[in-house]
N, C-alpha and C positions, 0 to 999 in steps of 0.2 A: 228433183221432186221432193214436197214438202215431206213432213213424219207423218201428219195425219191422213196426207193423201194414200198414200202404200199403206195404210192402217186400213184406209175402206178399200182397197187393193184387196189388201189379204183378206178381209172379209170378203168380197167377192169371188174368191176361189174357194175358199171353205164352205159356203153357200153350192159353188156347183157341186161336189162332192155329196153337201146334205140331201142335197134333190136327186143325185143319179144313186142315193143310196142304197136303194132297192134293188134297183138292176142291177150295181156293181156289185152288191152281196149272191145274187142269182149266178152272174159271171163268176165270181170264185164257184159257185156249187158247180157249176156248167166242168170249171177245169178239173175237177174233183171226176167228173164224169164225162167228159170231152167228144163221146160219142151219140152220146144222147143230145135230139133236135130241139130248139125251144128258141123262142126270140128274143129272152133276156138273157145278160149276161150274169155268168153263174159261178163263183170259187167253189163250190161245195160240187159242181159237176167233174171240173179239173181235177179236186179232190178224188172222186168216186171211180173215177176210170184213170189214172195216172199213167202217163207216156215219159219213158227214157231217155238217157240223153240222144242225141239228134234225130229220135223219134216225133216229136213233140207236135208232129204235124194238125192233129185236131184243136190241141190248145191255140198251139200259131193262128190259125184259121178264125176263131173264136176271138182272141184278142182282135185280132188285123179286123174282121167284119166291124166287131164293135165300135172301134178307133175310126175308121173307114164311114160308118153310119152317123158320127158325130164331126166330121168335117176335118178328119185329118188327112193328109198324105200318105196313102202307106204306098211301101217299097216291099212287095212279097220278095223271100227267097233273097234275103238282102247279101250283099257280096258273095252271092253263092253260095252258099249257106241256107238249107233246104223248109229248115225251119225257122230262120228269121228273119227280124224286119223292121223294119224305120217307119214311124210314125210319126208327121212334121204337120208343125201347125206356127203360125206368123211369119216373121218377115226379119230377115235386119240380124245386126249382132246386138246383144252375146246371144251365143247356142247353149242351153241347157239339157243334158240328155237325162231320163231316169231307166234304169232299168228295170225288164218283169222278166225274171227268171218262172222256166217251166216246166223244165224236168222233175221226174220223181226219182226215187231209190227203188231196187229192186227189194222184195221182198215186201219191205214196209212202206210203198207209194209215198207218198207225202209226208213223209216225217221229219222233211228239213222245213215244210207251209212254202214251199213253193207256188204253189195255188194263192196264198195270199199274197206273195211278192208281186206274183202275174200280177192283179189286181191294183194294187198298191200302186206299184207304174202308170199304169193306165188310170187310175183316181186323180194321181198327181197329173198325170196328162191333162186330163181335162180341166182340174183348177188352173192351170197356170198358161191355158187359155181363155180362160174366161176372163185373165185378168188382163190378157195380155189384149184383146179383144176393147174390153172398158177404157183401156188405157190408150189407147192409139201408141205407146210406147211401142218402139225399136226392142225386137226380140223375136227367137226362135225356142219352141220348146219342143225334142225329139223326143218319145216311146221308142225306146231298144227293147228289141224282142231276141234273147239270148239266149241260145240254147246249151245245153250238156253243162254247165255249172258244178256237177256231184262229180261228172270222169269225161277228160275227154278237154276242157279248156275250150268252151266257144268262144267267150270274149276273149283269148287269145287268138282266136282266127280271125277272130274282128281288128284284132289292133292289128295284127299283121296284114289285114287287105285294108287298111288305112280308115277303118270306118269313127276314130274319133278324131281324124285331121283337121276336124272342122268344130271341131267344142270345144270349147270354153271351161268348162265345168261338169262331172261325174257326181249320179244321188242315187240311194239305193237303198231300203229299210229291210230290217230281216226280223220275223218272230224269234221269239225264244221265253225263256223265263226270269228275263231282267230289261230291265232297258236303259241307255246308254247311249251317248253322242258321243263318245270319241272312241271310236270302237278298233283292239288289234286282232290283229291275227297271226297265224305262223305261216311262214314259207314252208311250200313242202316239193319236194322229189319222188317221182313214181320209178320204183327200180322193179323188174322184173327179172327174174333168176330162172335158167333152166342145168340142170347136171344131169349125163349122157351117162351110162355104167355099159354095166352088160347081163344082159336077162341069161337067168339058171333055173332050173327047178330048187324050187328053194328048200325042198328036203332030200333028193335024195344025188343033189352036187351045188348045193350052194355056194361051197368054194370055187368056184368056175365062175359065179358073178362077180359084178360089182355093182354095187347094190346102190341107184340113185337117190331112193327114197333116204338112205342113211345118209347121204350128202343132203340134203334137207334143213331134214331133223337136226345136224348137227350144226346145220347155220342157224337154226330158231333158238339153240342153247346156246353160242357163239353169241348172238346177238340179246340175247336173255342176260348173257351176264357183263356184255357192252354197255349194259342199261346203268351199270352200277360206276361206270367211271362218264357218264354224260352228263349234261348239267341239269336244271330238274326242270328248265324250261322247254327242254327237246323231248322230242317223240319217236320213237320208231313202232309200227306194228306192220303186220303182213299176215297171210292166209297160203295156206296152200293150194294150188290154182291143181295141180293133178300129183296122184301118188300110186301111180300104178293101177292095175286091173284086177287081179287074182292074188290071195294071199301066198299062192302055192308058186308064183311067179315072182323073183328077183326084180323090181322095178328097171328098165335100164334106162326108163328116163321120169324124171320129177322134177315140176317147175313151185316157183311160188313168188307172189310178189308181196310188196312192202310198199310204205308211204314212210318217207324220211321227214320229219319235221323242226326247224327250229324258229327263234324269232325273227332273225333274217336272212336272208339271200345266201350271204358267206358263210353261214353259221352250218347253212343247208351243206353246201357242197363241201365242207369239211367230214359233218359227221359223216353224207354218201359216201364218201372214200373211205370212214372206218366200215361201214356195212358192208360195201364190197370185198374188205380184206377179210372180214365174213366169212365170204361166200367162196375166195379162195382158199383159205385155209381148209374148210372144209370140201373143198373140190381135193385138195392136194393129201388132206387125209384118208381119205375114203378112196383114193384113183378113179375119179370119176374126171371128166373135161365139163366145161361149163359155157355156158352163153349167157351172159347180162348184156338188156339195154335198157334203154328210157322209158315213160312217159308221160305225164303232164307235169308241166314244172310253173308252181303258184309261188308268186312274191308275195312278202308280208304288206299288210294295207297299211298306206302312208294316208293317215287322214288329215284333212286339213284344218287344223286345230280352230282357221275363222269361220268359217262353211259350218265346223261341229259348234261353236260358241253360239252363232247363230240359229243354230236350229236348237237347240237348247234355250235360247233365252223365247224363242216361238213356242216349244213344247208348254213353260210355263207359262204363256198366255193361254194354252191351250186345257189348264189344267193341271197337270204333270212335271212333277217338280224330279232331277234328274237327279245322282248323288256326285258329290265333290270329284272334280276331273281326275284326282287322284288314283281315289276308289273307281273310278271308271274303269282306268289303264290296268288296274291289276285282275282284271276278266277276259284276259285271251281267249280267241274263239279258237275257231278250227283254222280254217284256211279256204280260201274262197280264189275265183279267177279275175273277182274283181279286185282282188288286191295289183294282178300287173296293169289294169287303167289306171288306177291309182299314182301309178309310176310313170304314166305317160300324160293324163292331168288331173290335175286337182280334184279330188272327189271327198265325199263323206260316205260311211256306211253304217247310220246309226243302228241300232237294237232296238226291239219294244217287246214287252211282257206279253202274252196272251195266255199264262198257264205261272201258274208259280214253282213248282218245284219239278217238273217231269221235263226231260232234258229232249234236246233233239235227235235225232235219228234212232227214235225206238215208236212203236207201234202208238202207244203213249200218247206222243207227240201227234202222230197222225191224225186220232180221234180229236188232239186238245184243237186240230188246224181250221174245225170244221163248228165251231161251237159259239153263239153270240158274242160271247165279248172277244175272241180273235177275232172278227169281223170288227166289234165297232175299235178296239185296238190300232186295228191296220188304218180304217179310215182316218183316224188321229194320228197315227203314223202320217199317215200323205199329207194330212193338212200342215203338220209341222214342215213334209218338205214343200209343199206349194208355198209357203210363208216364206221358210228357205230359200228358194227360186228367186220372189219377189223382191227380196232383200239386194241377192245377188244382180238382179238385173236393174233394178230400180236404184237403191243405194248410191247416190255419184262414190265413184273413185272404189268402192269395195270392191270389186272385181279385177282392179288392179293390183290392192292390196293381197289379195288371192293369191293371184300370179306371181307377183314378187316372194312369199311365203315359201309357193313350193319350187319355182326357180332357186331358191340360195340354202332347199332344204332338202330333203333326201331325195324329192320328187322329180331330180334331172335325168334328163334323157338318157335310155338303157342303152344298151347294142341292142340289136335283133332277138328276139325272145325265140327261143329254140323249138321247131316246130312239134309238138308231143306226138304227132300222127309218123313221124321220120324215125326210125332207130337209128340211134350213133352210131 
């Protein structure tokens, strides 16, 4: 296909977008509030009523109606999976999937814009059938509807019941306070700790315990000063998940978990083994016994440096001029489930601005999720991916070059991704 024809392509998906703009801005307020009835689709409702990970049932519902109202295929309850779903529109290879992530965080709802990712997927849905549509062009473009994202690994239930054995291609945009095409991340490991003692009255024969909560406390100092021989790209933090009942009671049991982080995979399960010798040590000091097991375990994002060129050299038609790939790579995010798609195909996970300096997962963020320019933000998000898409499917031979990229690059096939829901 010629250059200038995919040029009125991609105007034609950016067009559908401009026209569902209204309703799509509705559909984020809807997820904001997800229980509340209305016939548009709302981010600022998602926003308002935010649902957990594989809660996310009114959201799911909300998405799939909408997708379903404008002539896609939706697949409820997809691989089992209670709140997600497939939404399929054309015909033919290649398959494009995008993700709408929909879960919130506790406490602070939407302070990852979840509610705008929703949206954002299903914006791009729609442009990259409109184009696909005008074009009579050979292609497929899926709406993945993905639940638990923040805890819990849904797109790892997904790769494990095979649900991208048939794409081609992974896209996905996330808010923040920067924006950025070639986006990393860290790997991370969920380690959960429990230490057994023996409950005493703690004043008047405390020596008769053994005191769980002090096997704790003495692994969060243990690991306080593990921090100082780690490299400055890893992470470890945790929380105390229980520390006894009564102050007058010897704990005899105290659990607590932690998120291990580094820049890859192997970096991961190195430092886990020094955090575990942690948590032995201080089992072994204090005589307490212990139990450690798993759960979610996130690879770092392998992005595909042409998919990111790509939509970067689309953001700048769209405006948005991106900064040196360099300065990109050194803004590590957190850690995401779509870094293991990542690893099983090619995908991109750019960034966009919607706030300048208030970072993610704080209350902050929440209010910044819900506010005009996140909104027209995110639509220019989609439209760079719907441009993206076109590229990919239209472009001769680029979707080869893709494939070949992350075939001979870190993107080859894993073992079996360890189930987070199984303890070891």
């Amino acid at each position: 296909m010629e250059h200038n024809d995919i040029v009125q392509l991609k105007e034609t998906g950016c067009r559908k977008i401009d026209a569902h703009m209204t309703d799509l801005e509705s559909l984020s307020r809807k997820v904001m509030d997800a229980l509340t009835q209305c016939t548009i689709f709302n981010v600022q409702q998602i926003h308002a009523n935010p649902e957990l990970a594989y809660e996310e049932h009114n959201t799911s519902n909300l998405l799939s109606d909408f997708l379903q109202s404008h002539g896609f295929q939706v697949e409820r309850q997809y691989c089992g999976l209670k709140t997600a779903f497939r939404a399929t529109a054309g015909r033919g290879p290649p398959t494009i999937a995008v993700m709408s992530e929909m879960d919130a965080l506790p406490e602070v709802g939407h302070a990852c814009g979840h509610n705008l990712i929703a949206v954002a997927g299903v914006a791009t849905g729609l442009g990259v059938k409109a184009i696909l549509e005008e074009s009579g062009h050979s292609g497929t473009i899926v709406v993945l509807g993905t639940p638990a994202e923040e805890i819990g690994g849904g797109k790892c239930d997904l790769i494990r019941a095979g649900a991208f054995k048939d794409i081609d291609a992974g896209m996905m945009v996330h808010p923040g306070n920067n924006s950025l095409a070639h986006y990393t991340s860290l790997a991370v490991t969920e380690i959960h700790v429990t230490f057994h003692g023996k409950s005493a009255h703690a004043a008047a024969s405390p020596w008769e315990g053994v005191n769980a909560l002090d096997a704790v406390i003495l692994s969060f100092n243990a690991v306080g000063l593990l921090r100082q021989q780690i490299r400055p790209t890893d992470r470890i933090h945790g929380i105390i998940t229980h520390g006894g009942h009564r102050p007058n009671v010897i704990p005899d049991r105290a659990s607590a978990s932690f998120f291990v982080r580094s820049p890859s995979g192997s970096g991961v399960l190195e430092l886990a083994d020094r955090v575990r010798d942690c948590f032995e040590g201080a089992a072994r000091a204090t005589g307490c016994s212990l139990e450690i097991s798993g759960g979610m375990e996130y690879r770092e994002m392998n992005s595909s440096r042409l998919m990111a060129e790509l939509y970067t050299k689309n953001l700048h038609c769209l405006g948005l001029n991106l900064d040196p790939v360099e300065e990109q790579l050194k803004r590590r995010g957190g850690s995401t489930d779509f870094g293991n798609v990542s690893h099983v195909i090619p995908c991109i996970h750019p960034r966009y601005a919607i706030c300048d300096d208030t970072n993610i997962h704080s209350k902050e963020f929440a209010s910044q999720a819900t506010t005009d320019r996140a909104h027209a933000e995110t639509f220019r998000a989609a439209k760079g991916l719907v441009m993206t898409a076109a590229d990919v499917m239209l472009i001769p031979g680029i979707l080869r070059e893709i494939g070949d990229e992350f075939s001979q690059g870190e993107g080859k096939p894993l073992p079996a991704i360890p189930d987070p829901h199984v303890q070891p």
